[in-house]
Structure formats: C-alpha cells, structure tokens
N, C-alpha and C positions, 0 to 999 in steps of 0.2 A: 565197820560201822556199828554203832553201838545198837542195841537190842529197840532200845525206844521209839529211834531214829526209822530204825523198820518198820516198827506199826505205824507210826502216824505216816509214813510214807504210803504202806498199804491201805488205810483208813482214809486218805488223801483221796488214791486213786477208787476206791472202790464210791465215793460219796461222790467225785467226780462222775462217775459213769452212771451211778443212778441221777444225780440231775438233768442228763445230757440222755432223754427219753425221745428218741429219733423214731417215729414211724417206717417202714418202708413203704412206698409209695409211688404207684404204677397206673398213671393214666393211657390209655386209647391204645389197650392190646391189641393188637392184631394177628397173633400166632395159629393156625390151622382154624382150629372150628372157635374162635375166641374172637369174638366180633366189637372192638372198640371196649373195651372192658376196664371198668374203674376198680380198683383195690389197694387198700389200707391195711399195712398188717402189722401187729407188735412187735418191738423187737423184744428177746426173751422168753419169749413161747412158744409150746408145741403146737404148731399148726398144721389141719389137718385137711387133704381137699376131699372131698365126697361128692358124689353125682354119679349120672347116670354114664353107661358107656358111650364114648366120641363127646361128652360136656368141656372137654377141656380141662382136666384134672393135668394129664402128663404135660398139654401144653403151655398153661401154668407154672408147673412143678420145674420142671425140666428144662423146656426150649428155651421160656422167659428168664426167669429167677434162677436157675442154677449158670445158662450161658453167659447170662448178664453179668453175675458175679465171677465166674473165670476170666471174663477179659479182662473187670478188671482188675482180677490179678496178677496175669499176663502182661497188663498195663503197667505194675509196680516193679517186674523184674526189668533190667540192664537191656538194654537196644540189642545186644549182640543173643541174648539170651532170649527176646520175643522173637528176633530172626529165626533163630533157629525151631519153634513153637507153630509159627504159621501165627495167621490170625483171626481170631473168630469174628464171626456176623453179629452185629447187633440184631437184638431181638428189635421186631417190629413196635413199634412202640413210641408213644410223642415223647413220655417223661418215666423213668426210674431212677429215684430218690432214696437215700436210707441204707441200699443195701451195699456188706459188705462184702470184699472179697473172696472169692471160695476158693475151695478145695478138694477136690473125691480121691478117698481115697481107697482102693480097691484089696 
C-alpha cells in the first residue's frame, strides 16, 4: 500500500473517532451501598472516584463498570469459548450505555 494511502487511512480513522464523542452512561445503580445512582462519564479521560469510606467508590469502579465491561467482552468471544468462561451477572442497573469492552490484565 502506498505510503499516502496510510495516512489518510489513519487520518480517516483517527477524525472518525473524535466525532463519534459517546458518553458512558449509567442510570439507577443499585450495587452494595449505591442507591439508584445517575452517572455520566467521558470517554477519554482519567477518571477518578473519591469519597468517603463504604460511599461506593469500589462499587462503582469495580462491581458496575469494570463487570459490565467483561461481559461484554465475554459477549464478543465464540459460544464455545463463553462456555468455557462461565457467565458473569449483570450489574444491577436499569441502563449502561457507551461502555467498552474490557480487559484486566494481571
């Protein structure tokens, strides 16, 4: 492929992805001490939770946003390959919008 063909391919996709500005977006949490709880977060940024101890920082962090996102990427591997995974609980929750699939990697 010629040298050109690449940038504007890359230049394509990178102006692609900044118009395509998706919030995450998590109505009526219900995870441990997180009572119905509305939240709006950027995608592209370091986001950081803060509060006091038992506020719902981990179950935010963790239960919500990071479960949500393994299923579904659990979700995108082969039928034989979720089998073998098991399958995780959706987090309590009416709507999670925006987010992408994850990953931990240890």
């Amino acid at each position: 492929m010629h040298e050109s063909y690449k940038n504007f391919i890359i230049t394509l996709s990178y102006n692609l992805l900044q118009i395509k500005k998706v919030n995450i977006v998590l109505k009526k949490v219900k995870v441990n001490n997180l009572k119905e709880v509305d939240l709006e977060l950027p995608h592209n940024e370091c986001i950081v939770f803060t509060g006091v101890s038992g506020s719902g920082k981990s179950s935010m962090a963790f239960e919500t946003l990071f479960v949500e996102g393994q299923r579904r990427y659990l979700e995108s591997l082969p039928h034989y390959a979720r089998h073998l995974m098991g399958n995780l609980p959706k987090p309590d929750a009416e709507l999670i919008t925006g987010l992408s699939p994850t990953v931990a990697i240890e």
